[in-house]
N, CA and C atoms as an extended XYZ file, in Angstrom:
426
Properties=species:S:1:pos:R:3:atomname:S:1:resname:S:1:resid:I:1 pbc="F F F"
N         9.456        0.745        7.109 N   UNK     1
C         8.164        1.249        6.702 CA  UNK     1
C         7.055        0.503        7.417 C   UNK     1
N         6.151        1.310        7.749 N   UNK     2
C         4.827        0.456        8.768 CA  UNK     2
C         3.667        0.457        7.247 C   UNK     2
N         3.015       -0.167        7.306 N   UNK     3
C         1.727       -0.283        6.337 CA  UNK     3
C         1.275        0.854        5.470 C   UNK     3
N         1.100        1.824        5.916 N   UNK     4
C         1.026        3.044        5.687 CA  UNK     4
C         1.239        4.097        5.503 C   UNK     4
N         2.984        3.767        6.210 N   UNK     5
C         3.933        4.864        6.040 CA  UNK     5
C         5.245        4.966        6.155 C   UNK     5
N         5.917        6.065        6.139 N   UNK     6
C         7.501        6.113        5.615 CA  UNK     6
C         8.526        6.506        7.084 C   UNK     6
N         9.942        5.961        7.496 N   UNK     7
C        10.138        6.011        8.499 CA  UNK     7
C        11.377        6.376        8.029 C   UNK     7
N        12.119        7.699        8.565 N   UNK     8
C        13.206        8.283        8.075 CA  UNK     8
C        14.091        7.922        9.806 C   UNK     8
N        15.489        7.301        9.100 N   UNK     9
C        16.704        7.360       10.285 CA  UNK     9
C        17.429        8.253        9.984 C   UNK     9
N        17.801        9.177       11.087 N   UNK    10
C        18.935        9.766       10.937 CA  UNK    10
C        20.245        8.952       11.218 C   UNK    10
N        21.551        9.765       10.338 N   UNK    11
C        22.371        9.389       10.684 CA  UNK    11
C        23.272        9.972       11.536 C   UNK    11
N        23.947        9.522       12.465 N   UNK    12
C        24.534       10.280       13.926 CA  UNK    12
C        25.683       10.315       13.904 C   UNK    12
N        26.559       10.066       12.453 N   UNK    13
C        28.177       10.583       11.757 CA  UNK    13
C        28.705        9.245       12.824 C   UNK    13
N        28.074        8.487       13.574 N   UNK    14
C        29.134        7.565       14.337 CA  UNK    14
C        28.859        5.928       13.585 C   UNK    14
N        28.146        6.290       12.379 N   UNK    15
C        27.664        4.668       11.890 CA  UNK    15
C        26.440        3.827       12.644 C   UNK    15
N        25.422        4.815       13.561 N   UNK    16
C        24.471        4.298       14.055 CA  UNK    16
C        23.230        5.332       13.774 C   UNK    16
N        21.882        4.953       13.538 N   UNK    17
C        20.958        5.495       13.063 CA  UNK    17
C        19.908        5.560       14.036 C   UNK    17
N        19.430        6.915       13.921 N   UNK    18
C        17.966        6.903       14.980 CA  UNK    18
C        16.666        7.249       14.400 C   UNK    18
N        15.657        6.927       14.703 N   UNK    19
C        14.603        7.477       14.542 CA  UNK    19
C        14.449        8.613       14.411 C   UNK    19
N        14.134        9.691       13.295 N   UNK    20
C        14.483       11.018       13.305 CA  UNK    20
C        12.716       11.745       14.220 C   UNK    20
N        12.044       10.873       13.593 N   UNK    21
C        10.595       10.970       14.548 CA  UNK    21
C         9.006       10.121       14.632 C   UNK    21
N         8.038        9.980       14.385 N   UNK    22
C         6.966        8.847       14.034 CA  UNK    22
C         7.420        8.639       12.466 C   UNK    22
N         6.342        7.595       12.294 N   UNK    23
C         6.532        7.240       10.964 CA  UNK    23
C         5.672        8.077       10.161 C   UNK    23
N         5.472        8.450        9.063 N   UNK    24
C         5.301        9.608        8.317 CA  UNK    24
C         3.925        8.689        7.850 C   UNK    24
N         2.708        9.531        7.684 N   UNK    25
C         1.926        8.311        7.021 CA  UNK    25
C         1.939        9.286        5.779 C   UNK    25
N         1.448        8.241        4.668 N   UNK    26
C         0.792        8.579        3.301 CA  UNK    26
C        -0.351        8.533        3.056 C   UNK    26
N        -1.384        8.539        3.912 N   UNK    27
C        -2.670        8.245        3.788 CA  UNK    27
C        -3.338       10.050        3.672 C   UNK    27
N        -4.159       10.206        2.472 N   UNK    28
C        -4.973       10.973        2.924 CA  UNK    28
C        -4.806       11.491        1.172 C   UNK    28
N        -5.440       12.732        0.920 N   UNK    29
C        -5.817       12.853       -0.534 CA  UNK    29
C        -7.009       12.456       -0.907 C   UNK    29
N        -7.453       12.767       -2.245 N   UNK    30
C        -8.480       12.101       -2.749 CA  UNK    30
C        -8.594       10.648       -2.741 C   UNK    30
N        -6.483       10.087       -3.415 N   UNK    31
C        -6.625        9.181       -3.569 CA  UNK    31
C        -5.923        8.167       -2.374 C   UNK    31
N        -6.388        6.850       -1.671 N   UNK    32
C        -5.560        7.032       -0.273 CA  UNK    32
C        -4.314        6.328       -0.917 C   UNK    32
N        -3.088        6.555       -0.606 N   UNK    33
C        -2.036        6.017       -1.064 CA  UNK    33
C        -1.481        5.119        0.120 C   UNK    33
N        -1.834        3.558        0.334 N   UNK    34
C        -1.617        2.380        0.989 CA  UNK    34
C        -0.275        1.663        0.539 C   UNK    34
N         0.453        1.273        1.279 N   UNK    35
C         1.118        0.278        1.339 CA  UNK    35
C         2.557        0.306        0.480 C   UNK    35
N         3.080        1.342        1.047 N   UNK    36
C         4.464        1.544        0.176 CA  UNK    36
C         5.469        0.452       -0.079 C   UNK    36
N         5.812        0.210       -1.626 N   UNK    37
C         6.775       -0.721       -1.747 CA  UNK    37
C         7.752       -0.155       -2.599 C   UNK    37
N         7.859        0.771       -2.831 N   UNK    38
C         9.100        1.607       -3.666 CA  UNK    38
C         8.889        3.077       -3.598 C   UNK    38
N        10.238        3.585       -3.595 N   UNK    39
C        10.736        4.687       -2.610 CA  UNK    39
C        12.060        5.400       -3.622 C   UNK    39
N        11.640        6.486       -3.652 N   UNK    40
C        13.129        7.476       -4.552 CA  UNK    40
C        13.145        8.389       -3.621 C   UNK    40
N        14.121        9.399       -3.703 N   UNK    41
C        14.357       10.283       -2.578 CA  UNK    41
C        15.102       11.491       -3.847 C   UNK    41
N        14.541       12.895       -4.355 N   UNK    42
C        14.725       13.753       -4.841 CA  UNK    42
C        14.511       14.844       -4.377 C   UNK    42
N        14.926       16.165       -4.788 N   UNK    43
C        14.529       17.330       -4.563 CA  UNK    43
C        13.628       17.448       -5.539 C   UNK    43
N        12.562       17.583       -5.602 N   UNK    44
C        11.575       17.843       -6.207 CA  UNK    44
C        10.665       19.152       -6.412 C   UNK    44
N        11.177       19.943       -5.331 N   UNK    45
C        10.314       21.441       -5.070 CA  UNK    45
C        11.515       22.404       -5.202 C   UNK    45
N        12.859       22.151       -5.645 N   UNK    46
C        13.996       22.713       -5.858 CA  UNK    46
C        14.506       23.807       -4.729 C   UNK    46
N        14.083       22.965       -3.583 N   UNK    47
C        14.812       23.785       -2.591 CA  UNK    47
C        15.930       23.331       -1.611 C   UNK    47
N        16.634       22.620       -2.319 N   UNK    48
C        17.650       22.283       -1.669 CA  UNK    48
C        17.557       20.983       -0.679 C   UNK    48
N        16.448       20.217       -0.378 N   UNK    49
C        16.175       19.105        0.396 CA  UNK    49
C        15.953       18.350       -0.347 C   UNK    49
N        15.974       16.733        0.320 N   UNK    50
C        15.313       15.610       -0.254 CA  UNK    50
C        13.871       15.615       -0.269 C   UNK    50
N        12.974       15.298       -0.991 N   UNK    51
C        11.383       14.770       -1.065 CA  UNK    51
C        12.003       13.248       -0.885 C   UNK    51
N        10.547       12.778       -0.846 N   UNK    52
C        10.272       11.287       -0.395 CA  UNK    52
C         8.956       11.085       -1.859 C   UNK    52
N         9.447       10.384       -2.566 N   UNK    53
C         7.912        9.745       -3.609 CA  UNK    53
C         8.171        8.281       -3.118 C   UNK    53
N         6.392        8.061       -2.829 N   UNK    54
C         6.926        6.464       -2.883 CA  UNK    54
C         5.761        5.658       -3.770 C   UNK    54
N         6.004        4.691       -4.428 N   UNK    55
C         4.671        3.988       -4.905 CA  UNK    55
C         4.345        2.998       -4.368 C   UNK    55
N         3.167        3.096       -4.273 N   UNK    56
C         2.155        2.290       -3.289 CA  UNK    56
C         1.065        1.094       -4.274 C   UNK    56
N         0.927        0.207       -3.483 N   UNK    57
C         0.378       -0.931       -4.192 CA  UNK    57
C        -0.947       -0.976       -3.854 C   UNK    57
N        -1.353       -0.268       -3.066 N   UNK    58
C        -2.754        0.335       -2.324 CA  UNK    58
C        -3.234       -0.915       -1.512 C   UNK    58
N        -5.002       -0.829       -1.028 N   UNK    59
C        -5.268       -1.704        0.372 CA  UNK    59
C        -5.355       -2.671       -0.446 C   UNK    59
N        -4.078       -3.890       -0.201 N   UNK    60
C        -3.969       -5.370       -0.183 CA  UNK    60
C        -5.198       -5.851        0.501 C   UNK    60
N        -6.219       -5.512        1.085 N   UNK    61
C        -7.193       -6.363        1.760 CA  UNK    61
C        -8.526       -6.032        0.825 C   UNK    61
N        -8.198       -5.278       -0.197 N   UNK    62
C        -9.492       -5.125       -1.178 CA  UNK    62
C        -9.108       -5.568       -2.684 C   UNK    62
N        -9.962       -6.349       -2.892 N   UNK    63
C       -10.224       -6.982       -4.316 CA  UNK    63
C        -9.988       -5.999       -5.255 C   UNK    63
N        -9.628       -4.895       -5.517 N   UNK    64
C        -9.773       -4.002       -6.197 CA  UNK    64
C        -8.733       -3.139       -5.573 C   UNK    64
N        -7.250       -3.218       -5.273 N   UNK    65
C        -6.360       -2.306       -4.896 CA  UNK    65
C        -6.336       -1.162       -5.881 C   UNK    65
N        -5.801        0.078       -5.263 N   UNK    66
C        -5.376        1.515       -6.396 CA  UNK    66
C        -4.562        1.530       -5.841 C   UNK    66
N        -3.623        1.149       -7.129 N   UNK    67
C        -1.895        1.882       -6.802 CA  UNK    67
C        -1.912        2.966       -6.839 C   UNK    67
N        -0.932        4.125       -6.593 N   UNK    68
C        -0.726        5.502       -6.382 CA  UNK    68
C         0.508        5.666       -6.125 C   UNK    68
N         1.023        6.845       -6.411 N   UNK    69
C         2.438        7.470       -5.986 CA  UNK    69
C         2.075        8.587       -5.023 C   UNK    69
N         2.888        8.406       -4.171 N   UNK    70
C         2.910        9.369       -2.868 CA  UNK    70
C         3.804       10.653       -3.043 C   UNK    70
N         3.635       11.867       -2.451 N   UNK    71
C         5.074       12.927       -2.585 CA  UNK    71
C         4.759       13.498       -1.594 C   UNK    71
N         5.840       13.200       -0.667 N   UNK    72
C         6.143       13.692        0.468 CA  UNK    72
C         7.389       14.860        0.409 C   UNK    72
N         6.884       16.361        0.755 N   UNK    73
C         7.882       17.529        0.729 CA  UNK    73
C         8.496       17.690        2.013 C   UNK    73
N        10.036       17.989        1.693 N   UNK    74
C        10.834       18.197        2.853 CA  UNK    74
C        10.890       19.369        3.993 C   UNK    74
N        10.497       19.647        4.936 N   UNK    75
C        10.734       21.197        4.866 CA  UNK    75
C        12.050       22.010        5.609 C   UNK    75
N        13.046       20.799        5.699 N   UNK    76
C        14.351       20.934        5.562 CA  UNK    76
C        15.084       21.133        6.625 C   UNK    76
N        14.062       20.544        8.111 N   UNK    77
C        14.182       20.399        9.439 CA  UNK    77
C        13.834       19.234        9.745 C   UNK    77
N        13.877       17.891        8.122 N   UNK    78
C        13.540       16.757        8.720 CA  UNK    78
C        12.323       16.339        8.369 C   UNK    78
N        11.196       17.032        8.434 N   UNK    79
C         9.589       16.867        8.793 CA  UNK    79
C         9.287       17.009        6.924 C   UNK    79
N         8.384       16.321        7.373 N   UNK    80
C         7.556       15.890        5.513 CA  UNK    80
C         6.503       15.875        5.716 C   UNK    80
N         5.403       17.027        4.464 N   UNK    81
C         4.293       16.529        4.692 CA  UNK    81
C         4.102       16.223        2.977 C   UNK    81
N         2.789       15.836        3.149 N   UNK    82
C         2.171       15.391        2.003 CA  UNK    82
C         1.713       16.198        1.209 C   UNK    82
N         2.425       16.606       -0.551 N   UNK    83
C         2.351       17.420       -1.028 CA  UNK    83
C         0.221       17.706       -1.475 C   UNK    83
N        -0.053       19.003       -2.026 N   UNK    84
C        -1.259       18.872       -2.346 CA  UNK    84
C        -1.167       19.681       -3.495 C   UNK    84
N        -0.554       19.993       -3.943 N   UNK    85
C        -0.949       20.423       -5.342 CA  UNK    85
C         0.407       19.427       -6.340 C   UNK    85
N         0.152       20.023       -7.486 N   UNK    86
C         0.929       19.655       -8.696 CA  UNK    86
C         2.256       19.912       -8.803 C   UNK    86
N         3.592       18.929       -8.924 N   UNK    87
C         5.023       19.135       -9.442 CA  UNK    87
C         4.304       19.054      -10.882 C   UNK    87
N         3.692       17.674      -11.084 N   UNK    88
C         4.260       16.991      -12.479 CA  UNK    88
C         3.030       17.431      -13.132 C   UNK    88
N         2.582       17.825      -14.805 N   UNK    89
C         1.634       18.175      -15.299 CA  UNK    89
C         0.396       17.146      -15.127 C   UNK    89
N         0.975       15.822      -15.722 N   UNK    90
C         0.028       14.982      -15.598 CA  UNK    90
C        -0.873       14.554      -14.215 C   UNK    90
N        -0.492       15.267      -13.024 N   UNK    91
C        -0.755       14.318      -11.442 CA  UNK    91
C        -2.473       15.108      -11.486 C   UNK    91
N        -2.742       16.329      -11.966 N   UNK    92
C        -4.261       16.965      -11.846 CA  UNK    92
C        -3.943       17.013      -10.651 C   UNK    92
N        -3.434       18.292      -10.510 N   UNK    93
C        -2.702       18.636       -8.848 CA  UNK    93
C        -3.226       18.427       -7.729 C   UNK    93
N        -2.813       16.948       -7.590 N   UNK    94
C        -2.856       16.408       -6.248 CA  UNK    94
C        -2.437       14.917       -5.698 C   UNK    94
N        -1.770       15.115       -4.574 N   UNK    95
C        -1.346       13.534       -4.574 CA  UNK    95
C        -1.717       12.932       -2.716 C   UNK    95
N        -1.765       11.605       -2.921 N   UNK    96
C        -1.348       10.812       -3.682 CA  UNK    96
C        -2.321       10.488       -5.298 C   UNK    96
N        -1.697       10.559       -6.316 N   UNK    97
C        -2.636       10.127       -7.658 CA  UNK    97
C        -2.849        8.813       -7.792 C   UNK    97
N        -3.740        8.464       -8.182 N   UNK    98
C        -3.976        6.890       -8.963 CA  UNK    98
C        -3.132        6.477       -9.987 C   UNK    98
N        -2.508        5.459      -10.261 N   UNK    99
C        -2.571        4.589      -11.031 CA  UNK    99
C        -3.012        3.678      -11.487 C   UNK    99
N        -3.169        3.483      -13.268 N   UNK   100
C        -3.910        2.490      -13.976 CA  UNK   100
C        -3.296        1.052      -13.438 C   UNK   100
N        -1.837        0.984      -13.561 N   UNK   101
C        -1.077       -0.370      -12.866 CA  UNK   101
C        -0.277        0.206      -11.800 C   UNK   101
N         0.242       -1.044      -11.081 N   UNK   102
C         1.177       -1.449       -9.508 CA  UNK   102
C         2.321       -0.830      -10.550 C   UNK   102
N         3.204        0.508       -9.770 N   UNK   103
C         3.975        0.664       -9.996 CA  UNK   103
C         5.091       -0.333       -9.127 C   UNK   103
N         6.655       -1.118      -10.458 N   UNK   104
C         7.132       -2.324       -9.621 CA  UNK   104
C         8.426       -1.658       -9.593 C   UNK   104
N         8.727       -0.103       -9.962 N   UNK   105
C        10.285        0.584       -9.964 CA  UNK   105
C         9.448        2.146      -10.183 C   UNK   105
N        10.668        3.299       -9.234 N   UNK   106
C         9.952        4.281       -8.859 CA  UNK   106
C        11.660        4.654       -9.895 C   UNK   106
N        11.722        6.050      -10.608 N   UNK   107
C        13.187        6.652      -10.688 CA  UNK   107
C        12.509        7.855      -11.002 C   UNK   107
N        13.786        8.741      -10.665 N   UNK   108
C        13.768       10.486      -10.732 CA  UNK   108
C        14.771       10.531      -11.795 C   UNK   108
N        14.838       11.248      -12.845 N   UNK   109
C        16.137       11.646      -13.806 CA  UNK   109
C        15.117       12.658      -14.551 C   UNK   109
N        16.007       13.673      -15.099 N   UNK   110
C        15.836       14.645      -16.097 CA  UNK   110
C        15.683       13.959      -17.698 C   UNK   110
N        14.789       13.317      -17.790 N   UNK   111
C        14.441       12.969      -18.935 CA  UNK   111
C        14.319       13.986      -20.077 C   UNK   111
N        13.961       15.223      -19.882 N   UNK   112
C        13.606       16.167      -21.334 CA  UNK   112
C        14.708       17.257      -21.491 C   UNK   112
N        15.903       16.979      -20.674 N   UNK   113
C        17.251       18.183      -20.550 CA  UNK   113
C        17.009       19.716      -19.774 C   UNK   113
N        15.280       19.889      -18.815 N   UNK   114
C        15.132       21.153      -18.503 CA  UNK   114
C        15.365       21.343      -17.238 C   UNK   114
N        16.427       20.119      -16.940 N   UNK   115
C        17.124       20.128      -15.424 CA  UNK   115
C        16.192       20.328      -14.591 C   UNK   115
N        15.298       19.868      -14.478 N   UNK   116
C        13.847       19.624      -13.876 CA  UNK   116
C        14.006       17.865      -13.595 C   UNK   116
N        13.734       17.470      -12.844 N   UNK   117
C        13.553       16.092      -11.797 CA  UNK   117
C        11.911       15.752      -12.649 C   UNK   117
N        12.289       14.453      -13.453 N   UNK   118
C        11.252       14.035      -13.973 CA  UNK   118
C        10.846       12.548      -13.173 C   UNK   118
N         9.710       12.209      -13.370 N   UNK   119
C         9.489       10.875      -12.812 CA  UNK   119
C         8.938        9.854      -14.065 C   UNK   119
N         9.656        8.540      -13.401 N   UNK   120
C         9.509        7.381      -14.429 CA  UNK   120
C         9.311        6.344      -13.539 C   UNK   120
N         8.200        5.150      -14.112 N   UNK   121
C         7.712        4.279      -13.578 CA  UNK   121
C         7.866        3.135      -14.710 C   UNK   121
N         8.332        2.195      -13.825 N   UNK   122
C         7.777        0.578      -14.706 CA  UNK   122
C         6.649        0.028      -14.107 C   UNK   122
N         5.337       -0.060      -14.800 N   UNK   123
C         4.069       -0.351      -13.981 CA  UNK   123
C         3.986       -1.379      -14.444 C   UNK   123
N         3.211       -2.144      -13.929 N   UNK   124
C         3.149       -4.060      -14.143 CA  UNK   124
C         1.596       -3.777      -14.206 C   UNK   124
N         0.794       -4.442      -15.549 N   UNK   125
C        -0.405       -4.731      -15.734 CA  UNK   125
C        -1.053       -6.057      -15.311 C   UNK   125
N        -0.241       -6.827      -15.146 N   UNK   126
C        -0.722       -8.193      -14.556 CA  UNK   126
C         0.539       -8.984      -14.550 C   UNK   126
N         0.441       -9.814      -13.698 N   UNK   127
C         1.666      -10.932      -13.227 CA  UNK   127
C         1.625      -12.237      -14.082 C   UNK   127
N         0.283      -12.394      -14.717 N   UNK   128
C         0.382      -13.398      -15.632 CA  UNK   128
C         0.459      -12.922      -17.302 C   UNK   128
N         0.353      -11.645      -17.457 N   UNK   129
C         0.820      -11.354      -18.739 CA  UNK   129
C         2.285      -10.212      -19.024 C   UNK   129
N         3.192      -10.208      -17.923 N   UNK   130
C         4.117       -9.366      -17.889 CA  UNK   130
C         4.581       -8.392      -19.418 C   UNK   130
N         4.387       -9.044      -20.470 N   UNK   131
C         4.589       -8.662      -21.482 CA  UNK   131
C         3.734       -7.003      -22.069 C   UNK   131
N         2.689       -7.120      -21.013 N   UNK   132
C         1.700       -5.641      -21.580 CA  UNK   132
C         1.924       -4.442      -20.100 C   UNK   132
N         2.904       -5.055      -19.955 N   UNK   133
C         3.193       -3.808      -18.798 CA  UNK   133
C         4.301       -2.666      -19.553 C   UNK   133
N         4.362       -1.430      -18.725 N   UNK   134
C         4.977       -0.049      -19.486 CA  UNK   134
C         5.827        0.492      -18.789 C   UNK   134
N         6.030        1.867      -19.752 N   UNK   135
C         6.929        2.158      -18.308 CA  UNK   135
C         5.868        4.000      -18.625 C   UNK   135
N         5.997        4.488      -17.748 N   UNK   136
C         5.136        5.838      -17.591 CA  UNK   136
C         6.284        7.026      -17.321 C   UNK   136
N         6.050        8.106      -17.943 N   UNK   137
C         6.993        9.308      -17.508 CA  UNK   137
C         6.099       10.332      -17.687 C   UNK   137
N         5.953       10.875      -16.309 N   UNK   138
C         5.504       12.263      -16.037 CA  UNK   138
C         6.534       13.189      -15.905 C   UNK   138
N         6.488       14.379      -16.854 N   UNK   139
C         7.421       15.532      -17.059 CA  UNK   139
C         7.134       16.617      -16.129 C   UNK   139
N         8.097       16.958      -15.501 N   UNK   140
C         8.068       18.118      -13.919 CA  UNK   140
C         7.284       19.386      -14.632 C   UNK   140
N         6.528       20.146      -13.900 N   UNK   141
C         6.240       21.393      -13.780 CA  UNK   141
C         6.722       22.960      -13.676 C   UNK   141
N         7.608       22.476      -14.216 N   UNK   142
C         8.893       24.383      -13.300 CA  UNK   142
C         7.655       25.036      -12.811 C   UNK   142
């Protein structure tokens, strides 16, 4: 991963990996989504490919970082762009969204049984009070 963005290897069935193409950035949206440090890989638009979500700890060089989750759609030749409207109800269709805390664990599971790809976060509110941090679940959109 470069600062900004997500770098997919292919695999070449011989146990060696290539660059499938540039590195994918996450920047752009309302909200800018900086500095990816956790990464799930789901089908999320139920078409048979992987998506890319990643959560981002936002610009480390400002006193005031915004975390955000990224969703990058597959379009199943490899290439990802950056979704712009709504999977999940809660995102106010568009990503990358803000977060209140640094998401510190990204997971995909069907949390509500509607075989729908839900997302769950453990967000960290501060490093010196670990105890008031949560965990967040946004429920998918069919």
């Amino acid at each position: 991963m470069g600062a900004d963005s997500v770098s997919v290897l292919l695999n070449d069935g011989s146990g060696y990996f290539t660059l499938a193409g540039p590195d994918i950035s996450i920047v752009g949206g309302p909200v800018e989504g900086q500095t990816p440090t956790r990464i799930a890989l789901v089908d999320v638009d139920n078409d048979g490919d992987l998506d890319i979500l990643t959560a981002n700890a936002g610009d480390l060089l400002s006193p005031t970082p915004v975390p955000s989750i990224s969703l990058l759609l597959n379009n199943g030749a490899g290439h990802f762009d950056m979704a712009t409207n709504a999977v999940f109800p809660l995102v106010e269709k568009s990503f990358p969204f803000a977060l209140s805390h640094r998401a510190m664990a990204v997971a995909v599971v069907d949390v509500n049984g509607d075989t729908e790809p839900d997302l769950v976060m453990a967000t960290l509110v501060s490093a010196t009070a670990p105890e008031e941090s949560h965990v967040t679940v946004l429920l998918s959109n069919p």
